[in-house]
N, C-alpha and C positions, 0 to 999 in steps of 0.2 A: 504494500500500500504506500507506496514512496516511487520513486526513481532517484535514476540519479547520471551527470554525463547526457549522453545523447538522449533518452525516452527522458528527462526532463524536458528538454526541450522542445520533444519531438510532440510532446501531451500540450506544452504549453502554445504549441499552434493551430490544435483543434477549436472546434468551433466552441463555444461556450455553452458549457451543462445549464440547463435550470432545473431547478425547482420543481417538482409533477406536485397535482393538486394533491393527490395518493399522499404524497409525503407532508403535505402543508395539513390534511383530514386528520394526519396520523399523529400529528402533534399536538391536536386540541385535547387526544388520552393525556397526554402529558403534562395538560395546564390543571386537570384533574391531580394527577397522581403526585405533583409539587406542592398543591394546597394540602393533600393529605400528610406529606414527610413534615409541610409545618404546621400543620395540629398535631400530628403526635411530638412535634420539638415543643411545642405551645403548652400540651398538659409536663412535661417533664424536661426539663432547660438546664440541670446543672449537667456536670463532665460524665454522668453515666446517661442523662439521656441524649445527651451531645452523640457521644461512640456510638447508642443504640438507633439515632435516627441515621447516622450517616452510612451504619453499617444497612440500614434498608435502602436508603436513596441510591448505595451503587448497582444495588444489579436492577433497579430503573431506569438509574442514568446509564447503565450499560445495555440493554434491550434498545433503548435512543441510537446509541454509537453507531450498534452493532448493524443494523435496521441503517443507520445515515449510510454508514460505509459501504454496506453492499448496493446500497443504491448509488454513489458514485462512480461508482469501478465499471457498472455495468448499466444499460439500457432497462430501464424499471419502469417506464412507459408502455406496458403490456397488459392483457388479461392477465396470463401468470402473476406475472410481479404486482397488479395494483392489488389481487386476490390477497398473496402472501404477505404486505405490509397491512391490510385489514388485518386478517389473522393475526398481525404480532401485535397488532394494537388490539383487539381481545383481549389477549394475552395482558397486554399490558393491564386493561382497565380491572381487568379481575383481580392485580396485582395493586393495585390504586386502591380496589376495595378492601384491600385485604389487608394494608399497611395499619389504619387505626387498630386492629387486635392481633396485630401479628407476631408480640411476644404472649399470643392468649392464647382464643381457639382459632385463629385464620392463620396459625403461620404454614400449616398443609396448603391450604390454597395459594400462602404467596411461594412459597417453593416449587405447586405445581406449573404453575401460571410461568414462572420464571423458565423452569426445565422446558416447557410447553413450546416458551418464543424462540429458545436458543435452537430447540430442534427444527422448526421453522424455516430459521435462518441460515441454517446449515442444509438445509433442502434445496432452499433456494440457489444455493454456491454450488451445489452440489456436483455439478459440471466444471467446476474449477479443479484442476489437479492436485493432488495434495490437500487438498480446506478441511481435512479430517486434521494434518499437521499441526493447526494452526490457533488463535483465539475462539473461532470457532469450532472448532473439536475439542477444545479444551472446555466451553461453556456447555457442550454437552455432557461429556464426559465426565468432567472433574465438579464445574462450582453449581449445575443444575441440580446434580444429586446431594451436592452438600446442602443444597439450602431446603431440598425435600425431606431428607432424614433431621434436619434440622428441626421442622415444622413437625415435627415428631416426637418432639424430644423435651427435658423443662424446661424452663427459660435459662442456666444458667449454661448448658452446653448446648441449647440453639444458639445461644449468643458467640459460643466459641465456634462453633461450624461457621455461622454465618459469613461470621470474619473472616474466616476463613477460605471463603467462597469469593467474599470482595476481594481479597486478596490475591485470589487466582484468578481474576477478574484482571484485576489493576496491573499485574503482573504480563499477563499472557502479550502483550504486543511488544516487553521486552527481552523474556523469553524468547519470543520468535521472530526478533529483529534480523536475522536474516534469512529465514525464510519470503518474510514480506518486501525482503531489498527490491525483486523484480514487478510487483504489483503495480502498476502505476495511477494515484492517484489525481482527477481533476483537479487542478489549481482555483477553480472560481466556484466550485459549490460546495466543496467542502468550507470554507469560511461562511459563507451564505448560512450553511444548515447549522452551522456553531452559535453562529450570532442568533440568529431564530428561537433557539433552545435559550441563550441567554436573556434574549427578551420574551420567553415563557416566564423565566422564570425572576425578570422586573414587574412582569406584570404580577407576581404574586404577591408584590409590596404594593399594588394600589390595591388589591384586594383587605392587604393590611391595615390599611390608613381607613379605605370607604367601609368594611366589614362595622369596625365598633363605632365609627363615627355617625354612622347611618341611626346607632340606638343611643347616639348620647344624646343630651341638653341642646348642644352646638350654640353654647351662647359663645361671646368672642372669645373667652381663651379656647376651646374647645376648635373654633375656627383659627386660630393662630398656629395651635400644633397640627392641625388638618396641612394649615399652608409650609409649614416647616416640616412635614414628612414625606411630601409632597415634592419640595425644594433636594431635599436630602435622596428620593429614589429618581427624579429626574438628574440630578447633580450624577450618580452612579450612572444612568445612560449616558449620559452626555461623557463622561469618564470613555467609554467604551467606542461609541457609535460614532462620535465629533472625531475621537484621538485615536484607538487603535486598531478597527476594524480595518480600514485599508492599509496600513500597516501590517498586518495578519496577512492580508489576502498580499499584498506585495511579499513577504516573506517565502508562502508558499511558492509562488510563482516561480523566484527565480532560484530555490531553494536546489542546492545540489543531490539534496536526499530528502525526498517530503516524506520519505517514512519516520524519520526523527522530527520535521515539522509538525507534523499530522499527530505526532504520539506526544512531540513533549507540549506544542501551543494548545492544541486544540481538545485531545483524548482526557490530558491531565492537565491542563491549565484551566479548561473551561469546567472542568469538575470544581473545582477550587473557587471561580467566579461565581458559579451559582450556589455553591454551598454557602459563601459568603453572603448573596442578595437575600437566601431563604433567613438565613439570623438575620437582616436586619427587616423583614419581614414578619417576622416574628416577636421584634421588638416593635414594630410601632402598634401589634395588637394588643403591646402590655401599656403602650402611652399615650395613645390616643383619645382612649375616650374619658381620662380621668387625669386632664393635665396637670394637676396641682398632687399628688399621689407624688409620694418621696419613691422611687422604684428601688429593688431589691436589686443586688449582685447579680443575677440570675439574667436581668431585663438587660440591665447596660451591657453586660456582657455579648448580648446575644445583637443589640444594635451597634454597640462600638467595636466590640469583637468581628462583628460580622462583615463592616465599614474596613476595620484593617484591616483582615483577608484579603476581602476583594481588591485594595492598595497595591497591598503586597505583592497579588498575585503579577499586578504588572510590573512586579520590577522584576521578577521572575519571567515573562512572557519577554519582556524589553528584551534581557540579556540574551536567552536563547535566541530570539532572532535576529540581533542584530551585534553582540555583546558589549553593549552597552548598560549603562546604572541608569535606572531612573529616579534620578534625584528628589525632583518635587515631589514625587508619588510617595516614596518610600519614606521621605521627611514626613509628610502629612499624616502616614499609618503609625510611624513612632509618636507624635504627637495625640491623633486619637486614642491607643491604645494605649498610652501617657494617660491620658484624663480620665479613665477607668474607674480607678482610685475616687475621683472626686465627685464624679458623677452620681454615685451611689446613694451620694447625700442630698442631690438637688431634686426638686420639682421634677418631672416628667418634660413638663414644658422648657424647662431651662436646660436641661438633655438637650430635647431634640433641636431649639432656636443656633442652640453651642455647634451643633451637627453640621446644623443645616449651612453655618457663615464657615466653619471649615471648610466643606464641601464649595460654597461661590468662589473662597478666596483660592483655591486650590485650583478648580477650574479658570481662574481669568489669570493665576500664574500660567497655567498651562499654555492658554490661549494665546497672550503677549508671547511665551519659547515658541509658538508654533506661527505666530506671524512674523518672529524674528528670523525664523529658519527657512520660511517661502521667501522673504526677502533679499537675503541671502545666499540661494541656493541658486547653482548656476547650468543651464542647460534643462532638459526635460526629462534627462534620467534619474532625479535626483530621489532617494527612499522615501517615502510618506514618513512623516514625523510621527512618533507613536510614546 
């Protein structure tokens, strides 16, 4: 699922992939099953149910991957294939129902639901030589069954299977990094369906903010944190969409091996993006509708925690594409995840206001480095700023 030398090249002159409706249908299970990982984050927010929800969200967000990538490689504009991405989206949704009781009585069903897509998706390939070798024979094989015996078992050694399963999950595309060296991956829809997934999973922070605000008072302070969580989950698009999406998409392009593109920006980076957006998702259901509420550890943790992730993640994305530091970015996560501490003690409302002017003064640093750098920049080759 990479190239590299010539079939880099040779890919990045074909005509440009889109998007099939198939695939845009098959994401709306997804805006589902993201509201689900942040209610069960919502009932249980300290560092066991932190592990417990993330350890559910990967083999969700890995039915996502698994489901994007075979449809770039290959032409999924058919009866077959629009059939087979329904099917994993079933899959999915039954796996979305089954997250609220999944360390109860539904963790059978999200095991089976899980085993269900990857064999699926391995049907589909099925014609590709070797795809038993590979992340997909391993999803059958190995973290399918872990996570069914798992749903089996009490909560204390489902939780050790499971992990165990994301793990074989997270694992498998560097395990079999040369196996995938010959695959060669589109340059323009793989960014496209990352970024997609990403703004699934922004939109689960307006869900955040309109969900409690819809049954509170809404007299003016109640409208002030509405406008300042609001400021704060646009401020994180604007982070992504304004700065580093074409950025991404120019990385992959001229990228000597998009299978290290494709694994370390997009497979594992955008894991990490979204995990972040869902805690701060999460937080603004704890500060929304009762702005004057002192918030617990548990709350700030999960909006200012969730705010530096996602920071962080681009200074992490920065380097591997281009190895470069992203200064601003990584300044501003030291600094939110700095105020941690103090936030614990303040209003709700004075949280999110604190957030939300980090977040504009952050963006219009950015903005000025990236007007500085179009000005500056000479010729039409020059990288997209990110």
């Amino acid at each position: 699922m990479s190239t590299t030398g010539e079939a880099a090249s040779g890919a990045a002159g074909e005509a440009e992939k889109r998007v099939t409706w198939a695939e845009l249908y098959f994401d709306l299970v997804f805006v589902f099953a993201i509201t689900q990982v942040s209610g069960l984050l919502h009932h249980q927010h300290d560092l066991t149910g932190l592990f417990r929800a993330l350890v559910v969200f990967v083999p969700v967000y890995w039915c996502w991957v698994g489901t994007t990538v075979q449809a770039n490689i290959r032409d999924v504009d058919n009866l077959r294939d629009r059939l087979g991405i329904l099917l994993v989206g079933l899959t999915g949704l039954f796996m979305a129902l089954a997250i609220p009781a999944a360390y109860g009585s539904r963790g059978v069903l999200l095991g089976a639901a899980y085993w269900s897509a990857r064999v699926v998706l391995l049907l589909l390939l099925a014609r590709v030589p070797g795809v038993w070798r590979g992340p997909y024979g391993a999803g059958v094989l190995v973290s399918g069954p872990l996570l069914l015996v798992g749903g089996l078992l009490p909560d204390g050694p489902r939780l050790a299977l499971w992990a165990a399963a994301a793990l074989c999950d997270l694992s498998a595309p560097l395990v079999f990094r040369r196996r995938l060296a010959n695959v060669a991956y589109h340059p323009s829809h793989m960014p496209e369906r990352f970024a997609l997934f990403l703004l699934v999973a922004i939109g689960e922070s307006i869900v955040g903010i309109g969900g409690p605000a819809a049954a509170a008072r809404l007299d003016v302070p109640e409208l002030i944190a509405v406008a300042a969580a609001f400021t704060i989950s646009a401020g994180l698009w604007w982070q992504y969409f304004v700065y580093a999406a074409d950025a991404m998409r120019h990385a992959v392009e001229v990228a000597d091996s998009r299978r290290d593109v494709v694994r370390r920006i997009f497979q594992y980076g955008h894991l990490a993006l979204a995990a972040g957006v869902i805690g701060v998702a999460v937080g603004f259901e704890e500060t929304v509708a009762d702005p004057w509420r002192t918030l617990g550890a548990g709350s700030v943790a999960l909006l200012y925690g969730g705010c530096g992730l996602y920071l962080l993640t681009f200074g992490y994305t920065r380097w591997m594409m281009f190895r470069r530091v992203s200064t601003t970015r990584i300044v501003a996560a030291v600094v939110v995840l700095g105020l941690v501490p103090a936030m614990v003690r303040l209003p709700a409302l004075v949280v999110l206001v604190t957030l939300a002017l980090l977040l504009v003064v952050l963006n219009g640093v950015e903005q000025l480095r990236v007007a500085r750098a179009a000005a500056g920049a000479s010729g039409a080759g020059a990288a997209p700023v990110e």
